[in-house]
SEPAVO-713719 format. One record per residue (C-alpha): chain; x, y, z; residue number from 1. Coordinates in nm, 2 decimals, decimal comma. Last residue first. Example, Ala and Ser with C-alpha at 12.3 -4.5 7.8 and 13.67 -1.06 7.14 Angstrom:
2
A; 1,37; -0,11; 0,71; 2
A; 1,23; -0,45; 0,78; 1
end
This chain:
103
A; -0,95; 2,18; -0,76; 103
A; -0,83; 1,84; -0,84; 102
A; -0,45; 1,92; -0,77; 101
A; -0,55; 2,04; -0,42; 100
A; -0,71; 1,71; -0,32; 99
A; -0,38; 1,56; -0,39; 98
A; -0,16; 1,77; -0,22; 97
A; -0,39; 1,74; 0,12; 96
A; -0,39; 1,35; 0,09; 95
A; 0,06; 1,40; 0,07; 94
A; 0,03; 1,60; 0,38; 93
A; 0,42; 1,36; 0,50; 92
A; 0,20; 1,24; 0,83; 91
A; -0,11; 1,18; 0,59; 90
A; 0,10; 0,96; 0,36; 89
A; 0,25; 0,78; 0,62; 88
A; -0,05; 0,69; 0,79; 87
A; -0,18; 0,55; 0,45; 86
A; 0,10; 0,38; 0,42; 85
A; 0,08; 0,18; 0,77; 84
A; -0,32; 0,13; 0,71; 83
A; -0,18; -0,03; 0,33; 82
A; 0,09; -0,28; 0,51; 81
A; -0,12; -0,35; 0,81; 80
A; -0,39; -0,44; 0,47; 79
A; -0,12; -0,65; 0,32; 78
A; -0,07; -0,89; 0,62; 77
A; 0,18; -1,07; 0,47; 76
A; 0,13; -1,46; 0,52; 75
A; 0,24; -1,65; 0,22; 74
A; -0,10; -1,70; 0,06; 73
A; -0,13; -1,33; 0,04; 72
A; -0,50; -1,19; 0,05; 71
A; -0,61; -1,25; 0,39; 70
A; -0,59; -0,85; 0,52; 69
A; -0,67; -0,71; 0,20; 68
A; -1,02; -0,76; 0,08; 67
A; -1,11; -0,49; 0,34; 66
A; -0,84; -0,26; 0,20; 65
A; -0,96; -0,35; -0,11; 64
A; -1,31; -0,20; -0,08; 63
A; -1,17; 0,09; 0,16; 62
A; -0,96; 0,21; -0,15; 61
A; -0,72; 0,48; -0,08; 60
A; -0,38; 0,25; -0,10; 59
A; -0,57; 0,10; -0,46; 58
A; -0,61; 0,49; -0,59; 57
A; -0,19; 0,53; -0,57; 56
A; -0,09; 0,79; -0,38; 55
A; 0,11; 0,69; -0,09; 54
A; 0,23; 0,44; -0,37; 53
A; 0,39; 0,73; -0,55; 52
A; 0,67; 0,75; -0,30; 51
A; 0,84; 0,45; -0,48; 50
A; 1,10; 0,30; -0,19; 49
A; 1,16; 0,01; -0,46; 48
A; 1,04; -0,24; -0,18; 47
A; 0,70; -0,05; -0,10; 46
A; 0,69; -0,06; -0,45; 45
A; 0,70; -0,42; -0,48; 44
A; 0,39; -0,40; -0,22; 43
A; 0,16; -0,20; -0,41; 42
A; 0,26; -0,44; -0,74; 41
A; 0,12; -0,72; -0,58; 40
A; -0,14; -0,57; -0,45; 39
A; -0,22; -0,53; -0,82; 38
A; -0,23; -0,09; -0,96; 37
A; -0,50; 0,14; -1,03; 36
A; -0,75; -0,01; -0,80; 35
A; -1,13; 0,10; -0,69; 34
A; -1,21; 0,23; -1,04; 33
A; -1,39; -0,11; -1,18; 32
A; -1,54; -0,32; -0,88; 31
A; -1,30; -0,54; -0,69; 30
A; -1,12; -0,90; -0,77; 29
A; -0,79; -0,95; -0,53; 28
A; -0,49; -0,96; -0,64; 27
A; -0,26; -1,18; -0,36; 26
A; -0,15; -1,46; -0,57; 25
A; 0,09; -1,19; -0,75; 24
A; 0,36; -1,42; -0,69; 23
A; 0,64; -1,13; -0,63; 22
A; 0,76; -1,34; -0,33; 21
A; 0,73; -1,07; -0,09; 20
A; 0,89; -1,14; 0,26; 19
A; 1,08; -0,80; 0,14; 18
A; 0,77; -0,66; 0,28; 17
A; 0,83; -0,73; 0,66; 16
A; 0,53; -0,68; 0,85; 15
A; 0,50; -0,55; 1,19; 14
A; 0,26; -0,25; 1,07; 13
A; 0,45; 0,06; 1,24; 12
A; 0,81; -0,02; 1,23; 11
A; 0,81; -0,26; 0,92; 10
A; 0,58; -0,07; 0,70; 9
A; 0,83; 0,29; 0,82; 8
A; 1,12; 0,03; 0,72; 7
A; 1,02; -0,04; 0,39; 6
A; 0,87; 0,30; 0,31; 5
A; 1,25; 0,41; 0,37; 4
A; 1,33; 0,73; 0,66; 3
A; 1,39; 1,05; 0,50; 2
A; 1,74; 1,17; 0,43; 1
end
């Protein structure tokens, strides 16, 4: 059984996501096509253990990864969270998977 997105966040990023208050304070305004789901939501998942966050177009964006790091009011550092996941997803190939669906 593979290890939980919870715990891989916690290990590598320091940051504990069930810390999330589900508030949704932390959405953050970016051009049109850099997000396909809320912080907010990115992090629930996290929580749920949904794999399809390692995918998601908001984990890939380098606009709201930079918008990121000060966007929850509570203290999560949501862009340790996203670097964490996007580590994760390159360990497991999941980038390679996806490139090869376009083709």
């Amino acid at each position: 059984m593979s290890t939980s997105l919870r715990r891989i966040v916690k290990e590598r990023s320091g940051q504990d996501v069930s810390r999330c208050q589900a508030c949704l304070d932390c959405d953050v305004a970016v051009p049109d096509g850099e997000q396909d789901i809320p912080l907010g939501s990115l992090v629930q998942m996290v929580l749920y253990n949904d794999e399809e966050v390692l995918t998601c177009r908001t984990l890939w964006s380098d606009e709201v990864l930079r918008q990121a790091r000060y966007a929850c009011q509570r203290g999560l550092n949501i862009q340790a969270i996203m670097l964490a996941l996007r580590e994760e997803a390159c360990k497991r190939g999941v980038m390679e998977l996806q490139d090869e669906r376009k083709r």
